[in-house]
Backbone bond lengths (Angstrom), bond angles and torsions (degrees), N, CA, C in turn:
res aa  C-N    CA-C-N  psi(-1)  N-CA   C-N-CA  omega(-1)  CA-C   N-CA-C  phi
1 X - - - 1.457 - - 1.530 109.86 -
2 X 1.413 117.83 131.02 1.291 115.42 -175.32 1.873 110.93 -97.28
3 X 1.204 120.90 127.56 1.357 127.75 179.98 1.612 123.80 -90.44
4 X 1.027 108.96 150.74 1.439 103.37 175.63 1.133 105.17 -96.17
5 X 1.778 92.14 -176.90 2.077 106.43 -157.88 1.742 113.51 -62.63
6 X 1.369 103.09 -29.37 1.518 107.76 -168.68 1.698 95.34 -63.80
7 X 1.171 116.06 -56.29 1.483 122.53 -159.71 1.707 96.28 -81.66
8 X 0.844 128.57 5.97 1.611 120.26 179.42 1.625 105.68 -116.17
9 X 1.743 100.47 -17.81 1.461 95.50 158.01 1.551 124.70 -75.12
10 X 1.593 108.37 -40.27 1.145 124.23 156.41 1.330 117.96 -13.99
11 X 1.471 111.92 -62.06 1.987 122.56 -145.99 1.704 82.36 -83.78
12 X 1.679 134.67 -32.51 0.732 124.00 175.39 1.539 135.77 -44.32
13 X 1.516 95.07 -56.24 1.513 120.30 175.40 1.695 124.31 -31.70
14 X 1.436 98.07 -45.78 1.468 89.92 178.36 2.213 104.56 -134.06
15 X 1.045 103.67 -167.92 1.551 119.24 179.14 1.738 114.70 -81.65
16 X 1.029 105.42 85.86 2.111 124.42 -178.63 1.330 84.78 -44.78
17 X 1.384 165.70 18.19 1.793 164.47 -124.60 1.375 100.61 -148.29
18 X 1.680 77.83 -79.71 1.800 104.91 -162.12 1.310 88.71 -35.36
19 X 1.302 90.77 154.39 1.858 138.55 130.91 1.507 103.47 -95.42
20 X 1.768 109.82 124.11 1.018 110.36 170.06 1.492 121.73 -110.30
21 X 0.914 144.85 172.72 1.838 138.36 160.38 1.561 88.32 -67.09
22 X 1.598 81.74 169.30 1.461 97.23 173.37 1.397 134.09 -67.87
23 X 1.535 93.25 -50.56 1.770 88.62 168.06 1.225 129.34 -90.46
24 X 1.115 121.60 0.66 1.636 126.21 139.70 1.004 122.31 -63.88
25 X 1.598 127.62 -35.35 1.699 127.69 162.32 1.631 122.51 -42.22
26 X 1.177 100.06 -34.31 1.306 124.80 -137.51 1.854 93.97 -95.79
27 X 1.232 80.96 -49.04 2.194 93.19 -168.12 1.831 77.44 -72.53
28 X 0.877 145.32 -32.54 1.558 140.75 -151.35 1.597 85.14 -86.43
29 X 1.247 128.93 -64.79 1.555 128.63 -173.84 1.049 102.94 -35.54
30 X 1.709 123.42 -64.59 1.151 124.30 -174.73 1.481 147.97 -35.66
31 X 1.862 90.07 -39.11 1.162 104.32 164.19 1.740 134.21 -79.75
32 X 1.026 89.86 -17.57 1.873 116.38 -172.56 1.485 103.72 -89.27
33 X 1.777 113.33 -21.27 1.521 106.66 -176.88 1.430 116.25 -78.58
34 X 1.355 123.55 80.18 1.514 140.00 -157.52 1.940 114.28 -69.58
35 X 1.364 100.07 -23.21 1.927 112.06 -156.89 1.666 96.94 -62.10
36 X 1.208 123.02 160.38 1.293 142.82 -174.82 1.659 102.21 -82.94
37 X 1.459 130.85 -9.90 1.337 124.54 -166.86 1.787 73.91 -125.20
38 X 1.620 83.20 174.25 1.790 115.74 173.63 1.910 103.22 -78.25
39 X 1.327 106.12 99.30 1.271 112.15 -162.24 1.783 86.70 -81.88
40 X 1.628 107.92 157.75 1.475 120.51 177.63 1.765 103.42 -90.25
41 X 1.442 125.22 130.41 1.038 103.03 170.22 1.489 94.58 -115.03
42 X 1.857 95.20 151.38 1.414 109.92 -174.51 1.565 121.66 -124.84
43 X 0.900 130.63 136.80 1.679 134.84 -172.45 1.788 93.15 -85.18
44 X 1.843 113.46 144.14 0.825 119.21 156.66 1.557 105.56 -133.62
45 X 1.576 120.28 147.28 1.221 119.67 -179.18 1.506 108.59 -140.09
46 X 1.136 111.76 134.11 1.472 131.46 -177.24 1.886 108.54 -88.30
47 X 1.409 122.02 117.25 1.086 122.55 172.91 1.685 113.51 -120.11
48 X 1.066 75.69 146.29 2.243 100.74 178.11 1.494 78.67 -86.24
49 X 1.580 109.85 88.95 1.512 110.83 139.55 1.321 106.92 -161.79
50 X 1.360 114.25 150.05 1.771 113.09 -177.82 1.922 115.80 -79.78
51 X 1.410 115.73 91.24 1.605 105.52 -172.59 1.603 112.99 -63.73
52 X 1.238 102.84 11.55 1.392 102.59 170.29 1.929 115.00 -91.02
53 X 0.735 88.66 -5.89 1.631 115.15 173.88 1.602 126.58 -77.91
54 X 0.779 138.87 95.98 1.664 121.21 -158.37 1.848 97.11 -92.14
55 X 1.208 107.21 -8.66 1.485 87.99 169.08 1.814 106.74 -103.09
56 X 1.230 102.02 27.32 1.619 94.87 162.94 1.818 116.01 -154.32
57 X 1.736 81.62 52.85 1.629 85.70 171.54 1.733 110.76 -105.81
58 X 0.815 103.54 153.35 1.669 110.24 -175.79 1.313 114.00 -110.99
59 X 1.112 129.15 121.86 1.845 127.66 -162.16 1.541 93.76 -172.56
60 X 1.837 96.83 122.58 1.726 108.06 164.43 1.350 114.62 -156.76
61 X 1.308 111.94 -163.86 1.141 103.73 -173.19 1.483 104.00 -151.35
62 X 1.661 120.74 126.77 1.815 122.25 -164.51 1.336 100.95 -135.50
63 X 1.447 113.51 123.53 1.639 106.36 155.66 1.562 111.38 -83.56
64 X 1.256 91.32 131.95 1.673 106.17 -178.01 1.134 114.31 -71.76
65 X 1.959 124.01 146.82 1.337 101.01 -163.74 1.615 114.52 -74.06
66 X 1.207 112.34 -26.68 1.601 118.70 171.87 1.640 110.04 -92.80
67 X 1.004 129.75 39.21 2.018 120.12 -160.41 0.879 113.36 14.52
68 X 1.610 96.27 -155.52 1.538 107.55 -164.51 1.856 118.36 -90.00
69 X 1.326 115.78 -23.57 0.906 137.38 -163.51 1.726 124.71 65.37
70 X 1.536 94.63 39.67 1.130 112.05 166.54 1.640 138.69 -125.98
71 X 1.243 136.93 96.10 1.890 110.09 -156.26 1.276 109.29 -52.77
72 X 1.200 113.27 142.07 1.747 112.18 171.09 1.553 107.62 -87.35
73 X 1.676 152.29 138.83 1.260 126.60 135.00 1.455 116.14 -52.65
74 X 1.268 121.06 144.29 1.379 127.05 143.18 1.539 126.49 -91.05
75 X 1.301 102.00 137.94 1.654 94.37 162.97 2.173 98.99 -131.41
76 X 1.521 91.45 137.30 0.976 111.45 163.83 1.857 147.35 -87.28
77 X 0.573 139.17 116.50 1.384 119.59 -162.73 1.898 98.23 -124.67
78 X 1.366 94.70 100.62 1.491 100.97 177.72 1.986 107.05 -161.04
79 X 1.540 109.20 -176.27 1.259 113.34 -156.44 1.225 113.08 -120.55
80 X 0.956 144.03 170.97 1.585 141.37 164.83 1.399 126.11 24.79
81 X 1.599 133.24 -86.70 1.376 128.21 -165.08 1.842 104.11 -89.23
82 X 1.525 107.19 -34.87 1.054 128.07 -167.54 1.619 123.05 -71.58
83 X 1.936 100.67 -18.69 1.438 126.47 -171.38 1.405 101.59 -100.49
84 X 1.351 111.68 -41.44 1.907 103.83 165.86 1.444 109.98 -77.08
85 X 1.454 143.26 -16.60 1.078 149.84 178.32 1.609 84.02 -63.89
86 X 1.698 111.80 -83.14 1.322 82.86 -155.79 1.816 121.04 -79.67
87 X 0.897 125.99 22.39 1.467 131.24 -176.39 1.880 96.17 -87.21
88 X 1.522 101.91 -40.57 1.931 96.23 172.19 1.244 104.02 -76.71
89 X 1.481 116.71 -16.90 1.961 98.34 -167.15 1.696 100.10 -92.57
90 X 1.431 121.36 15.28 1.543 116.72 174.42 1.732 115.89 108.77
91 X 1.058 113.87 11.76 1.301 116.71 -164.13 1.683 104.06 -67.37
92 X 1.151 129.41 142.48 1.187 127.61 -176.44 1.846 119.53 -79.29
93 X 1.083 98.64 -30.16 1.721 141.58 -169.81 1.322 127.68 -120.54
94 X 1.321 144.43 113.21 2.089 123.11 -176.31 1.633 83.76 -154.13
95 X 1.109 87.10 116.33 1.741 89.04 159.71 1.742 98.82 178.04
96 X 1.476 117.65 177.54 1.648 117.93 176.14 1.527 107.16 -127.06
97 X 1.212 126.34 -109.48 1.307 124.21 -166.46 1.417 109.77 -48.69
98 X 1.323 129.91 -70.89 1.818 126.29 173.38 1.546 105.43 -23.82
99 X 1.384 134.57 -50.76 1.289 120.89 -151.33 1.765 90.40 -90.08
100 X 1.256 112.47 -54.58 1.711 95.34 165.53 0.883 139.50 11.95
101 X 1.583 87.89 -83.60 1.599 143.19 175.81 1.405 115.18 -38.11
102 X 1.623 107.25 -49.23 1.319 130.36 -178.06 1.537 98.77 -74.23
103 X 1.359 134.19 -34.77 1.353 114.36 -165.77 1.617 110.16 -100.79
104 X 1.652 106.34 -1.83 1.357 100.76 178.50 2.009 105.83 -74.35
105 X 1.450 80.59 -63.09 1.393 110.38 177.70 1.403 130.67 -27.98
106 X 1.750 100.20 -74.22 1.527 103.10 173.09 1.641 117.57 -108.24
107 X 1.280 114.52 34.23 1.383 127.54 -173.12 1.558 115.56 39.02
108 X 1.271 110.68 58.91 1.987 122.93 -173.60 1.228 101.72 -74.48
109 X 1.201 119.61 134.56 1.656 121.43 178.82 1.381 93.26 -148.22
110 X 1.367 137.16 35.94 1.608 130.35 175.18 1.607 102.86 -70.17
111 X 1.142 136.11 15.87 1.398 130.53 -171.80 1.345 116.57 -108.61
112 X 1.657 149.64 171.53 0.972 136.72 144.99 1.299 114.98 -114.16
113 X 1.504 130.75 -3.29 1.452 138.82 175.23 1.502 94.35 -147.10
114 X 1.780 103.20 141.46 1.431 118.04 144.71 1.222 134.07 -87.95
115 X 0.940 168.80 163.20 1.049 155.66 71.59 1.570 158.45 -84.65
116 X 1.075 120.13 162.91 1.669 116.33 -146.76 1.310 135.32 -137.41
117 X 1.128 146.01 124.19 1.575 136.66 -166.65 1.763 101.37 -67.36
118 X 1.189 140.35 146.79 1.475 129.31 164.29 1.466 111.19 -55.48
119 X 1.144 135.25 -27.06 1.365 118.65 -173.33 1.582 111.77 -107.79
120 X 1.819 101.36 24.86 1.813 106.07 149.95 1.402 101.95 -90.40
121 X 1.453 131.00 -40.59 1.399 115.31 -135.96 1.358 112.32 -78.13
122 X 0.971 119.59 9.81 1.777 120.99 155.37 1.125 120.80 -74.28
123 X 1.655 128.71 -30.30 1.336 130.32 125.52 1.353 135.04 -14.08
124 X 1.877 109.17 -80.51 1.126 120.49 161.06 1.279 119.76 -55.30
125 X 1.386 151.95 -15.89 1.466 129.79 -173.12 1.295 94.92 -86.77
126 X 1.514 131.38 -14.46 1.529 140.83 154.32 2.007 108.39 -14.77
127 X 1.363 93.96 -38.24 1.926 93.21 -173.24 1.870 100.05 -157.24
128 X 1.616 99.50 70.48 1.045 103.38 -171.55 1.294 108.74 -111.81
129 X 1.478 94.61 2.72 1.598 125.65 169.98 1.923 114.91 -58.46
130 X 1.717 84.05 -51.41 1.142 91.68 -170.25 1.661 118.61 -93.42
131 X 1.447 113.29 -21.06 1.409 121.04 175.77 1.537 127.17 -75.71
132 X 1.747 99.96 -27.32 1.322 110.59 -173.53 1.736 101.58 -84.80
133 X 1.337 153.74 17.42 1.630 135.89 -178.76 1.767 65.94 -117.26
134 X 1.160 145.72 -51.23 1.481 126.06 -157.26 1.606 109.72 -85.27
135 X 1.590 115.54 13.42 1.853 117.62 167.40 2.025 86.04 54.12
136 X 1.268 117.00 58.69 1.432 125.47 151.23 1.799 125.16 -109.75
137 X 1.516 105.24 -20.98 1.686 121.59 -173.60 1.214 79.91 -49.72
138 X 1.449 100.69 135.70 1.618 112.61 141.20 1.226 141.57 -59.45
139 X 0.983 168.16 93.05 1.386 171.53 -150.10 1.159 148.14 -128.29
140 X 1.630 137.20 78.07 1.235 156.52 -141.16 1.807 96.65 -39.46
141 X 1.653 114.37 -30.80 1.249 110.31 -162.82 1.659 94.33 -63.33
142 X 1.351 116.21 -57.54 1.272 122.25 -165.88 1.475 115.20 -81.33
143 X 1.632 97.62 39.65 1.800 88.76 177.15 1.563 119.89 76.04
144 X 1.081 137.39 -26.59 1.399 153.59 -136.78 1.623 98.19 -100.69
145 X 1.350 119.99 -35.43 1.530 114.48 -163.22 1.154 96.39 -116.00
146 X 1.553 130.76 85.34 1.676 142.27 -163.66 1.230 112.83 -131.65
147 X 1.280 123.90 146.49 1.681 145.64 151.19 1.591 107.46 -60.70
148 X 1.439 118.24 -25.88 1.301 117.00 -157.73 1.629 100.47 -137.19
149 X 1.662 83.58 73.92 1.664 99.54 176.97 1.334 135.12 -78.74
150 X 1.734 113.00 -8.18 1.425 124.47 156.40 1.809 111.93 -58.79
151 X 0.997 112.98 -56.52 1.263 118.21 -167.03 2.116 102.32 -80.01
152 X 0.924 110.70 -16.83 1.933 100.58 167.30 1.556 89.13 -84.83
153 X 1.203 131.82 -41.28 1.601 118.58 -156.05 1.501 86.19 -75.59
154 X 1.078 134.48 -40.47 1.492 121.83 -165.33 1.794 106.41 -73.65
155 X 1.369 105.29 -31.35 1.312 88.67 -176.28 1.656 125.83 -74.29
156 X 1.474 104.34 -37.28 1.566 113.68 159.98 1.372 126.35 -41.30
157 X 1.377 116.06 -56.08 1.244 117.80 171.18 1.772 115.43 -65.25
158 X 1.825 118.46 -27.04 1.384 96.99 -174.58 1.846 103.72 -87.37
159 X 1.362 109.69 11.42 1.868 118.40 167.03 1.249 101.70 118.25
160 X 1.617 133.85 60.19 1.432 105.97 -177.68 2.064 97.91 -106.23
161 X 0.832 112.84 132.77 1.053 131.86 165.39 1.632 129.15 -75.10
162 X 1.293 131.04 138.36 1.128 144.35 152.36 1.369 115.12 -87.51
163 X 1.712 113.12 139.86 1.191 120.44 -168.07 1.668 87.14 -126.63
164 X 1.254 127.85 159.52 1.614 122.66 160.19 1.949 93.89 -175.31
165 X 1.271 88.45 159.54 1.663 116.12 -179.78 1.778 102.16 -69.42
166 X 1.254 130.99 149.54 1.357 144.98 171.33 1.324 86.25 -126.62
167 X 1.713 96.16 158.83 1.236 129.02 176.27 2.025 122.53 -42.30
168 X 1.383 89.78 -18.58 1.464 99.40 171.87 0.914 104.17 -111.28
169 X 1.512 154.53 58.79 1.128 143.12 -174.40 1.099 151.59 22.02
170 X 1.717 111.28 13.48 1.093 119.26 170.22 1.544 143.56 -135.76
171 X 1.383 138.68 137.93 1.347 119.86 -130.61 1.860 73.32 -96.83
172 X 1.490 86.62 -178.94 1.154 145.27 -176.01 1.420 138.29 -135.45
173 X 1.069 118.18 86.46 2.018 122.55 -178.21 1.448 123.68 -150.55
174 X 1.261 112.39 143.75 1.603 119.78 -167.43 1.539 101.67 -79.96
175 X 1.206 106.95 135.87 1.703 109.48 177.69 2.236 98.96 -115.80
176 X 1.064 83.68 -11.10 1.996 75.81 150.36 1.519 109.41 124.97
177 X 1.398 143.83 -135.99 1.162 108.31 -147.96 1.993 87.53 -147.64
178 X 1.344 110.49 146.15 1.270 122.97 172.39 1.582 105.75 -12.96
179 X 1.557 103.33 -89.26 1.420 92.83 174.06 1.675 155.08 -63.10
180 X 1.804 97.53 15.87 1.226 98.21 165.30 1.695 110.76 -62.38
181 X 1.459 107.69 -37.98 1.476 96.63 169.19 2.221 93.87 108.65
182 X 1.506 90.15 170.28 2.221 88.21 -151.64 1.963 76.64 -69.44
183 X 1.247 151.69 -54.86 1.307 129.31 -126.84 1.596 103.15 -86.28
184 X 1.415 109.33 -44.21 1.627 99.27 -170.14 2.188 100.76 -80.86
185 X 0.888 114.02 2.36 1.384 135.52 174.10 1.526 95.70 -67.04
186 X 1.424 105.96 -78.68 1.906 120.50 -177.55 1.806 101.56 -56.79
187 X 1.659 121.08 -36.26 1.332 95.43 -174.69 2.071 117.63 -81.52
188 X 1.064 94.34 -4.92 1.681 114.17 -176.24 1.414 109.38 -86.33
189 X 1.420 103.00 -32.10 2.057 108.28 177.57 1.354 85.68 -86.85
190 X 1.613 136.51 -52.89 1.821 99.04 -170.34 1.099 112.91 -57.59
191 X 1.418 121.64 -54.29 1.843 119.64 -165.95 1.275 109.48 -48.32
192 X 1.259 102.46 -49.94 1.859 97.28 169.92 1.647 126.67 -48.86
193 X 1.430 115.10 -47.42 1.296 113.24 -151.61 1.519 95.04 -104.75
194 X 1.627 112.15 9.36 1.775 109.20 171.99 1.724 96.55 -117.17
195 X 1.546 115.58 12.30 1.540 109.37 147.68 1.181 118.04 -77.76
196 X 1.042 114.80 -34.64 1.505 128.62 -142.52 1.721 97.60 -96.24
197 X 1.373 110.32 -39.24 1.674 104.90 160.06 1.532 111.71 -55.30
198 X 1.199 115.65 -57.77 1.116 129.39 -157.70 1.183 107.00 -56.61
199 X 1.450 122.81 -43.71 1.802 131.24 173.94 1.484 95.14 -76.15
200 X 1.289 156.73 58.46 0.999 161.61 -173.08 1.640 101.79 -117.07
201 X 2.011 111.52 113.20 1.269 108.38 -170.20 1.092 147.64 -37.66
202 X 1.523 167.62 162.17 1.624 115.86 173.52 1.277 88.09 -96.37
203 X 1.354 149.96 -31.51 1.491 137.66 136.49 1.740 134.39 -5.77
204 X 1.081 109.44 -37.84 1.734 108.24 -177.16 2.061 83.37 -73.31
205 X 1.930 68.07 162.41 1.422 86.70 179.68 1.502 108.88 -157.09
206 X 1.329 114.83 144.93 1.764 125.07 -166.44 1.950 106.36 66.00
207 X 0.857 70.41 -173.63 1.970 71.46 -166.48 1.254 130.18 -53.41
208 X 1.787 96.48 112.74 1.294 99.97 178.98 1.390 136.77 -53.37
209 X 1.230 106.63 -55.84 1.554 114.83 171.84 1.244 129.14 -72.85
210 X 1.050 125.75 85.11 1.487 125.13 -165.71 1.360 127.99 -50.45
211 X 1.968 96.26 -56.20 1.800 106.33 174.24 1.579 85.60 -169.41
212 X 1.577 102.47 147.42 1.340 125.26 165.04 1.331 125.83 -87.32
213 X 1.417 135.56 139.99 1.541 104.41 147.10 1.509 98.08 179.86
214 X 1.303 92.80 149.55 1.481 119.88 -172.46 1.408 123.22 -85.34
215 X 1.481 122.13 155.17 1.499 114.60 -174.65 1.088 118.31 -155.37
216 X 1.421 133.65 127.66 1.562 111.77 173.88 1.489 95.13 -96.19
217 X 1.164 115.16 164.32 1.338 164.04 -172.21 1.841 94.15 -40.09
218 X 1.805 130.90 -39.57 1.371 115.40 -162.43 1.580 71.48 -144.93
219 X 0.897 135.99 7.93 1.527 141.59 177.52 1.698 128.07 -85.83
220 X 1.185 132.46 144.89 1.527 131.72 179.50 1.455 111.36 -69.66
221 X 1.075 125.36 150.51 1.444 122.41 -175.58 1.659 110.09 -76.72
222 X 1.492 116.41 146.64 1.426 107.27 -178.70 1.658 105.48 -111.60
223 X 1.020 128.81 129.90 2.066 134.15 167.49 1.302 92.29 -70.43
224 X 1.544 93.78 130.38 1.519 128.76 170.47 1.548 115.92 -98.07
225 X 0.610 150.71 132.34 2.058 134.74 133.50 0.912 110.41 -14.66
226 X 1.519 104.19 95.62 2.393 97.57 158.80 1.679 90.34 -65.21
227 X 1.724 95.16 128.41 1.444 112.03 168.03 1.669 105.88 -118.72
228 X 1.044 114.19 119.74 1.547 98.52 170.99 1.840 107.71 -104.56
């Protein structure tokens, strides 16, 4: 892949080698994050575990202490007390069969989270076809499939993130955006990356943390210290 000048000044800037600490990683991103917009920077981490394994998949869910610095839409899919509940708690979206309807139909994806009472999602597994390759299914694991839809809508919107394993073993998640700036940056990569120990299989075995590293958005990736 051929790069342009900004990002090839970038690779210059620091050591493609190192392992850095974190907040030296971090002030280094900063400087290397070259793009004309508020680039997202995102943590990727490599784990010694087989995702072919179901007792060594790693999947959670953290509100960051600063979010993401992004608004999420919500859409809700619920009924009666639970549908004005969440329409006062901020929901972007509240409705059940029509909105379905809407995503079978005219392929609607204006949302970035669903969420759902448990006694819709027999409804929803209706197009779970189509929600699950775009990581939209609802899912009790991730908070998402609740009785207590004020408090998931609040947490999405105050930045909570999903973390989970890919087929290569390694996750993928935004810890927030250029201009949050290096400190609430460093406090959003620990909370993150001391979940992510913490959900650590009791199945895996030999080293968990494989390799760290950070990225902005039009930026080169930076190596961290796997710290466990």
């Amino acid at each position: 892949m051929k790069h342009g000048k900004k990002y090839q000044d970038s690779v210059k800037a620091f050591d493609l080698t190192k392992q850095y600490e974190a907040v030296e990683a971090v002030n280094v991103l900063l400087e290397t994050a070259k793009a004309k917009f508020d680039e997202t920077i995102e943590l990727h981490v490599r784990l010694g575990v087989d995702p072919r394994q179901a007792d060594q998949q790693v999947r959670g869910v953290l509100v960051l202490p600063h979010g993401t610095g992004k608004t999420k839409r919500v859409l809700v899919i619920a009924k009666g007390a639970k549908a004005d509940a969440a329409q006062a708690a901020g929901a972007d979206y509240v409705g059940a069969e029509e909105l379905i309807a809407k995503i079978q139909n005219e392929n609607w994806f204006d949302f970035d989270v669903m969420i759902t009472t448990p006694d819709m999602m027999g409804m929803v597994g209706r197009i779970g076809r189509v929600l699950g390759p775009k990581g939209l299914m609802p899912n009790p694991k991730s908070g998402t499939v609740t009785m207590d839809v004020e408090k998931a809508i609040a947490e999405v919107k105050a930045g909570k993130v999903e973390y989970r394993l890919d087929k290569t073993a390694i996750i993928h998640c935004p810890i927030g955006k250029k201009s949050f700036g290096a400190e609430k940056l460093v406090e959003n990569y620990t909370a993150l990356m001391d979940a992510i120990v913490k959900a650590k299989p009791a199945a895996a075995k030999g080293t968990y943390l494989k390799s760290v590293t950070l990225a902005s958005t039009m930026g080169p990736g930076i190596k961290v210290v796997p710290k466990i």
